[in-house]
N, C-alpha and C positions, 0 to 999 in steps of 0.2 A: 504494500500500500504506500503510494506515494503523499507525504505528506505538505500541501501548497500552501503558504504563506497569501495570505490576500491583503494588499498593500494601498487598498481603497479608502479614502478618505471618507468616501456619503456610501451608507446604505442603498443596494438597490433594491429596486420596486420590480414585480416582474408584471409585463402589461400586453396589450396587443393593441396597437392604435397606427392609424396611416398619418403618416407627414409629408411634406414636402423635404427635399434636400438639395442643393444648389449648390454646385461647385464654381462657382460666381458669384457674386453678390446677387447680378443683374441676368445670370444665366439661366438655362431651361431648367425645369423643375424634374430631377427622379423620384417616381411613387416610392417611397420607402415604409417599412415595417416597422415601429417602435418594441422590441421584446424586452430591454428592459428600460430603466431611467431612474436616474442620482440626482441631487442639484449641482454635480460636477459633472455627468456626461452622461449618454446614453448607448445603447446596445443598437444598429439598423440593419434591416435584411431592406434588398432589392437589386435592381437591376445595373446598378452605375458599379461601374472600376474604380476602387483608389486603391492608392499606397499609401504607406506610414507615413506622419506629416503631409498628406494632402489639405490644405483648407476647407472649409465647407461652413454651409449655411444648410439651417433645418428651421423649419420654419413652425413652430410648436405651438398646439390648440393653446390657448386663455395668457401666451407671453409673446406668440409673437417669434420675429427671426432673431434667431441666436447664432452667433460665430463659433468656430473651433476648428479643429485639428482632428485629422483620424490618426488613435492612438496605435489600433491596431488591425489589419483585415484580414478574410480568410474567406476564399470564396465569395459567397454574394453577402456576407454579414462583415461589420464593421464596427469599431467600436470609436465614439465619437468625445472627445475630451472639450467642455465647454472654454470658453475663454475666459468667462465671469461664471461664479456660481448663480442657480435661477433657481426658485421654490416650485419643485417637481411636481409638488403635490399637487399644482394648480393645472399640469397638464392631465393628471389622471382623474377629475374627477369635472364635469361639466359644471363651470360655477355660470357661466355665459345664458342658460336656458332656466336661471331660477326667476322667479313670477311676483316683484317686488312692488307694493305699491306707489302711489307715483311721487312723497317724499322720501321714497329711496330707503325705508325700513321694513320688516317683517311682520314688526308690531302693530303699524301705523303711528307711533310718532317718530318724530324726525330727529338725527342723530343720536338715536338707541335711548333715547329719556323715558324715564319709567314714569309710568300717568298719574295722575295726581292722588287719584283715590284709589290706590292699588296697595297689597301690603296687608301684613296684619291690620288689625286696628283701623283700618280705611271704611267699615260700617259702623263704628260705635258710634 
């Protein structure tokens, strides 16, 4: 049994989600596979060629295009090192489709203030 050291700075998340990936800023977009994701890089399967230290742009649900480097590839998957760290969490979970009313809270009032007669003691 071989035993591997894992020298990962962020926990990964394992996932299955489609992105875009640009090896350009400005260039054609390759369908890629997200299988897993850190807030330091992610895991992508698809169709484009890189090699180690190629540049790239991946364009990720709820943050948007992010820069990096491929750390390492093998065949059609790819491991992708960000350039800045990004809060991962925000790409695996749909915050984009929640149903908020129109000052922008859950509760209905507006920046999370707790209503007046609410609380223990608010019917005495």
């Amino acid at each position: 049994m071989i035993d591997r050291q894992d020298n990962r700075r962020h926990g990964r998340d394992s996932l299955f989600l489609v992105a875009e990936l640009r090896l350009e800023r400005d260039g054609p977009p390759y369908e890629v596979k997200l299988r897993n994701i850190s807030d330091s890089g992610v895991m992508a399967e698809g169709s484009m060629r890189v090699s180690r230290g190629t540049r790239v742009y991946i364009d990720l649900h709820n943050i948007g295009m992010v820069a990096g480097h491929v750390a390492w590839a093998a065949g059609d998957r790819c491991g992708i090192a960000f350039d800045e760290p990004i809060r991962s969490s925000l790409v695996q979970f749909p915050v984009a489709n929640v149903d908020l009313p129109e000052n922008g809270s859950a509760d209905g009032q507006a920046n999370g203030a707790v209503p007046q007669n609410s609380g223990p003691g608010a019917d005495d």
